[in-house]
Phi, psi and omega in degrees: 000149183218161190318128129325167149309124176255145148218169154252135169293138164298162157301332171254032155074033186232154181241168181225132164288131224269158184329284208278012148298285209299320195290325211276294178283352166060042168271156173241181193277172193075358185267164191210126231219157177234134171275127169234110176307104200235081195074259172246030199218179196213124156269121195250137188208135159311086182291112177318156157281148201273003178275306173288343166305342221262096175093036188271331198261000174328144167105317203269144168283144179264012181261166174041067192239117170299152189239196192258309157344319163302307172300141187261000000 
């Protein structure tokens, strides 16, 4: 097994995502990312462009659909 990736927050709160994070996941500057809280941890995740979106929902019908009422 080998050492995570390691950063330190900074004093004006910013972390740098280490090399072999960013090379390994191809992110680059300018991506934008949504923070999700996850127990005593944080899941940092990438927001698609709204361009890779374009036909993810082909297809789907809006009838016989579950509603929350459904759900136990």
């Amino acid at each position: 097994m080998t050492m995570p990736e390691t950063a330190t927050l900074s004093s004006k709160f910013q972390i740098s995502i280490p090399k072999a994070i960013r090379a390994a996941l191809h992110w680059e500057a300018g991506l934008t990312f949504a923070f999700i809280p996850k127990g005593t941890g944080v899941l940092l995740v990438p927001v698609p462009k709204r361009e890779s979106l374009k036909g993810l929902a082909r297809g789907a019908s809006a009838t016989d659909y579950r509603d929350r009422s459904d759900r136990f």
